[in-house]
N, C-alpha and C positions, 0 to 999 in steps of 0.2 A: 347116077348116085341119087337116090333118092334123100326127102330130107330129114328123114330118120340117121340118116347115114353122115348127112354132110353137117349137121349138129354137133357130135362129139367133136370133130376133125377141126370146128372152128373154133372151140369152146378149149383146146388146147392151150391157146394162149392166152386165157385168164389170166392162169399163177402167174406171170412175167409182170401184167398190167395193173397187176391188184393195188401195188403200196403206194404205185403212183396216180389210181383213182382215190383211194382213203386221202390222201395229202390233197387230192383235188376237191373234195367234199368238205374235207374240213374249211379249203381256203373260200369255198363259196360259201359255205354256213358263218365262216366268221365276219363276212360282206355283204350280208343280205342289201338287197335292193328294191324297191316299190314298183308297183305294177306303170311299167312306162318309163322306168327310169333305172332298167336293166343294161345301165351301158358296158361298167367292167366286166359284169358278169357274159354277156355279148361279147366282149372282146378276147375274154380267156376261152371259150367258146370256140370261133373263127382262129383263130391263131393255133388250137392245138389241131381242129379237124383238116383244115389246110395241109398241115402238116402230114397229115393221114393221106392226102391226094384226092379231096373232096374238092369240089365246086364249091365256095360257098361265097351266100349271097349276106350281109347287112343290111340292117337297115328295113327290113320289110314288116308294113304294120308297124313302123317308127323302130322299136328296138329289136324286132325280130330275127334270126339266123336263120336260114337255110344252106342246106349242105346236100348237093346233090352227087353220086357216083352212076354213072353211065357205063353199064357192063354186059352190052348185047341186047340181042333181042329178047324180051320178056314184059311181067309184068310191071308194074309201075307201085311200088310199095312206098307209105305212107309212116314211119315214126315220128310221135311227135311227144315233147316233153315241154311243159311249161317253167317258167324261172324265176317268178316273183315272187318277194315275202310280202310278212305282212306285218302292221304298224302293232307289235305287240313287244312289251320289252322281257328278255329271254332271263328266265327263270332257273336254267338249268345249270348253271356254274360250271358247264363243260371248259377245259381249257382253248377248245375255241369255240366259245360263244363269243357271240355277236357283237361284232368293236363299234357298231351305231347305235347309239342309245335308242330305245323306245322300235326299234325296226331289227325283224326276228323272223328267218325260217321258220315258223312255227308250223308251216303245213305239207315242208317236205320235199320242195320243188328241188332243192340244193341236191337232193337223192336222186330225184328224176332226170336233174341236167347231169347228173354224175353217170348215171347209169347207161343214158342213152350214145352219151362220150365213151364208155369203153365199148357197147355194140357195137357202133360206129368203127371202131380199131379192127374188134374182130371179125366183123364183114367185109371190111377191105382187104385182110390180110387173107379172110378164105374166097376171095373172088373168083377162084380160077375154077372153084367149085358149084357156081350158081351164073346165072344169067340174068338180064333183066337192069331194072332203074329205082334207084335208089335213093327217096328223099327221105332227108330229116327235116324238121320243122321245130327248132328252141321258140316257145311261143312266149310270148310279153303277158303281162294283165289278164292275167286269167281270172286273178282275186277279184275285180273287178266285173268280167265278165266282158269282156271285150278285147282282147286282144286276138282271138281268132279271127272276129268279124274285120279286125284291123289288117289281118295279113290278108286276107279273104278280097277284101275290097282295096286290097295293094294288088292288084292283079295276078294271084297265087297260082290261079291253075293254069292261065295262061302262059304264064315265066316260068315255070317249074313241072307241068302237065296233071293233067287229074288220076289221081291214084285208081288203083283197084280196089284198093283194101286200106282202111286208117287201125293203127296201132297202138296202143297207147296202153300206160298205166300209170298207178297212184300206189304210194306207200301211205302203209294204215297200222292200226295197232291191233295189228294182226300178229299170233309170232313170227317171226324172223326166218327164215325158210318156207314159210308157206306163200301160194296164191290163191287169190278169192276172183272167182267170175261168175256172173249170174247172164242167162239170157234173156231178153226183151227187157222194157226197162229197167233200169238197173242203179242210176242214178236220180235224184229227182232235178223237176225242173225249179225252181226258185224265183222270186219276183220280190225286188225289197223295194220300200214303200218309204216316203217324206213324207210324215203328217203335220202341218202345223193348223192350231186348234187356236181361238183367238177368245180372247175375254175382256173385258175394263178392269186395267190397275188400280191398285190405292194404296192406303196406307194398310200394314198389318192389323193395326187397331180396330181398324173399322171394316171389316170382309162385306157387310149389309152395302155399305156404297159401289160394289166392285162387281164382277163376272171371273170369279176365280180358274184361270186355266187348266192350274196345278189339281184342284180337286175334277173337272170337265176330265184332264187327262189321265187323273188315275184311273177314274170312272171306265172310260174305255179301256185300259187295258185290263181289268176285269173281266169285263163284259165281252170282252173278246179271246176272252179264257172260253168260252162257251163258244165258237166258230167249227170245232173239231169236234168238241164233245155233243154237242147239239144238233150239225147239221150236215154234220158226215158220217153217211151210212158205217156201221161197224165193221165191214169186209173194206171198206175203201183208207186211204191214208193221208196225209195232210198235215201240216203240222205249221202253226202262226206262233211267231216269237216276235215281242217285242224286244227290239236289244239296247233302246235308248231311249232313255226321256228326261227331257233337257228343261228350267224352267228358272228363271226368275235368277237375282243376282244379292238380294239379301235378305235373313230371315225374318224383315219386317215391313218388307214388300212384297206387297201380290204384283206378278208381273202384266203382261199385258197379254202372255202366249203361250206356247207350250208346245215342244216341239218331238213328236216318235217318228222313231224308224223302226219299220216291222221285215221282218223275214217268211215270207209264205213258202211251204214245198209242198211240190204235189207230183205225179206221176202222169192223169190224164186231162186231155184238154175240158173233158167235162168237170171235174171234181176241181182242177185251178179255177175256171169261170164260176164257180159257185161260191169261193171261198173268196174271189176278188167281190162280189158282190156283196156276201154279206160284212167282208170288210169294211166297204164304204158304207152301206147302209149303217152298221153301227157305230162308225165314227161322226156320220153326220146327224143320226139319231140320237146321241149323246151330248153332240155340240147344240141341238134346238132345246133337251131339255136341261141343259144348265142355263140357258137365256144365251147364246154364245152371241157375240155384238156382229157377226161376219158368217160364213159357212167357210167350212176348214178347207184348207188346201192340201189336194192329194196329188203328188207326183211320184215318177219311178226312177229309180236310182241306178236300178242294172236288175238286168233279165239273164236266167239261164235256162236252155232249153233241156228236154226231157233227152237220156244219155241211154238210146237206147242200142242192144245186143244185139246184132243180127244172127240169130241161134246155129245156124248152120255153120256158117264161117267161125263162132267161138268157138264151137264142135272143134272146127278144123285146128284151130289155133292152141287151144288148150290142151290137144293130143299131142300136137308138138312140144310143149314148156313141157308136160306132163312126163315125157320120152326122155327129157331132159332132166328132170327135177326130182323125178319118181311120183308117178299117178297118186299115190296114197297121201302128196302134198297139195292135191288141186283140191281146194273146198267150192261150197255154196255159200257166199255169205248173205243169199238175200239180196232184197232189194235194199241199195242205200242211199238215207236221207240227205247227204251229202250230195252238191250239184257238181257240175263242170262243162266248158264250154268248147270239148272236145269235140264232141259231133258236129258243129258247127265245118268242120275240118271232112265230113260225109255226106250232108245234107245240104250243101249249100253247090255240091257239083253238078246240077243240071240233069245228075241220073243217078241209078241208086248205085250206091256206093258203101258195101259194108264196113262198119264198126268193129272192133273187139276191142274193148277197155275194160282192163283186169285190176285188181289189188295186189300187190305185195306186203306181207308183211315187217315191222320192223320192230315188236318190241321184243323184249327179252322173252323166249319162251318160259322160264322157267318163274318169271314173277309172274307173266300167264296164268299158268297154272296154278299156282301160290293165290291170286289172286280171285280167279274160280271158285275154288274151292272152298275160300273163304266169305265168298259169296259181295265180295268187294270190287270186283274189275271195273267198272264206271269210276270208283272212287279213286282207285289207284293205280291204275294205267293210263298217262296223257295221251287226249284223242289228239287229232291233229287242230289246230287253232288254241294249245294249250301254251301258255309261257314258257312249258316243262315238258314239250313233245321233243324228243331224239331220238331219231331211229339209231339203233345199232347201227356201227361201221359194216361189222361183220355178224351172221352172213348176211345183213340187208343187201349190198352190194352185187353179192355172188349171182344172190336169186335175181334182182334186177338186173342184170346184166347179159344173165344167162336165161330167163323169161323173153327179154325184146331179142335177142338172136334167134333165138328158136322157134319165136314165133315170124318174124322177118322171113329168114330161111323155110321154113313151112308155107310163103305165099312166092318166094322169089321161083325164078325157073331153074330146074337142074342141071343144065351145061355152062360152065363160064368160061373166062379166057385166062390168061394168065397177064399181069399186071404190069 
């Protein structure tokens, strides 16, 4: 049976499991958890796939799940879904939003862990139709950028074996039934950046006695408005955001400092090494000529690396979900700015080991389109890190659910046993 075939056949028992993944989604969206501090959500996790007749491990990379099915000879398949939110208070007055103040799925993971939870059903339940080894990977801290490296260096490949193939996707504001893949890079890589910028305080009154931070630090983020426009070729991409800057504690004091965090993406190792450069050169070129009383201090916060497609194997994979989904739903969304430290989970096995990390979509198609045409979709459809991102229950669910099967199935082997 090949896996054109053995797709439908698995994909039967959706409708049974649908009301009690929505009930499962909601319960994790209204319990969001912090990267590293995914414990309930781990625990709802291991207790349902157990029950499924999975292996499953806790505890890996501190809050991590794995859930392994041993089904014959074959290959060694790879899904993985990440499970952290993030410290944003939710916007969206769903009736279950987020019972923790200020901590808010805001980027979707509650869909991911949802989704990879009903594959998981439907793979074991079509086992007698496929061969082969079967891990899942619930990862921690992805918001952060480290929780791969965390399970990684919990001795992953050795406790669980090294995959053939890593699987993986993200919900986006995409409509709802669709999938987006691009091959070769596909995600960027990312580096966020601790600037503190030092001056002499004084009184408001007097700014001549002082070394003003506040004006040193606006100064640079200016001037570092010109890092992309300036000294990145126009074919190439890049993008430096500052997302904070912190300074002083009353309106009649200059304080003593001044403190950014910056966001860098970039796609290749040359065009990052350029943009880290002339980063520092203008932050510390701005700090000499305000008189700065120190030279500023630049440390890193969390690294993500470049999320790249291995084109052949997405070939393979996307024909699959495609088989499944109906080809005329598979887009190109391009290359996107958005990082993730999924590849960490390919690159880090000692030999090559392909990727395929796709998007799904979740928002309404029909505000979509509404929204297009009005020439408005930035403005009014919530990307993900918004207060007011919620993917649809449905069909977000379907297509996720029925995406990581068919792609799975698509790399497992075609003989199984029966259970």
């Amino acid at each position: 049976m090949t896996a054109a075939e053995r797709t439908p056949t698995a994909l039967l028992g959706l409708d049974a499991i649908k009301g009690d993944l929505a009930d499962l989604y909601r319960d994790l969206h209204a319990h969001p958890e912090l990267s590293f501090e995914e414990h309930r959500t781990a625990a709802e996790i291991a207790r349902r796939v157990t029950s499924y007749g999975y292996d499953v491990t806790t505890g890996v990379g501190r809050t991590g799940v794995v859930a392994v099915l041993e089904n014959g000879e074959g290959p060694t398949v790879l899904l993985r879904a990440d499970m952290d939110a993030l410290p944003v208070r939710e916007g969206t007055g769903l009736p279950y939003a987020s019972r923790t103040d200020g901590v808010m799925h805001a980027c979707g993971h509650d869909m991911h862990v949802t989704c990879l939870v009903g594959a998981l059903k439907l793979l074991v339940d079509a086992r007698a139709d496929w061969s082969g080894r079967l891990v899942a990977a619930f990862q921690p801290a992805e918001e952060v950028g480290r929780g791969a490296e965390e399970m990684i260096q919990d001795r992953f490949y050795e406790r669980f074996g090294t995959p053939d193939v890593v699987l993986g996707q993200h919900v986006a504001p995409l409509p709802a039934g669709l999938v987006g893949a691009h091959a070769g890079p596909a995600f960027a890589a990312a580096d966020a950046l601790r600037v503190r910028m030092f001056g002499k305080g004084g009184h408001g009154s007097r700014p001549e006695t002082t070394v003003d931070p506040v004006v040193m630090a606006a100064s640079t983020v200016m001037r570092l408005q010109t890092v992309v426009s300036r000294e990145i070729a126009g074919g190439e991409t890049a993008v430096v955001t500052v997302g904070s800057l912190r300074a002083g504690t009353k309106h009649n004091i200059i304080p003593d400092e001044a403190e950014l965090q910056l966001n860098i993406r970039t796609y290749t190792p040359e065009v990052r090494a350029r943009v880290l450069v002339a980063v520092e050169r203008i932050i510390k070129g701005e700090a000499v000529t305000a008189g700065a009383v120190r030279e500023p201090e630049i440390t890193g916060i969390d690294t993500f690396p470049v999320v790249t497609n291995d084109a052949d194997a997405l070939a393979r994979t996307t024909a699959a979900i495609g088989a499944a989904i109906g080809d005329e739903r598979i887009v190109d969304p391009g290359q996107v700015t958005g990082s993730e430290d999924v590849g960490v989970f390919a690159s880090s096995a000692g030999r090559e080991v392909p990727l395929c990390y796709w998007l799904f979509g979740g928002a309404d198609p029909d505000e979509v389109v509404a929204a297009q045409r009005a020439g408005t979709f930035e403005r009014d459809i919530p990307s993900n890190h918004s207060p007011f991102f919620a993917p649809l229950v449905e069909p977000t669910l379907t297509t996720g659910v029925t995406a990581l099967t068919a792609a799975a199935l698509a790399w497992l082997g075609g003989t199984g046993r029966e259970g």
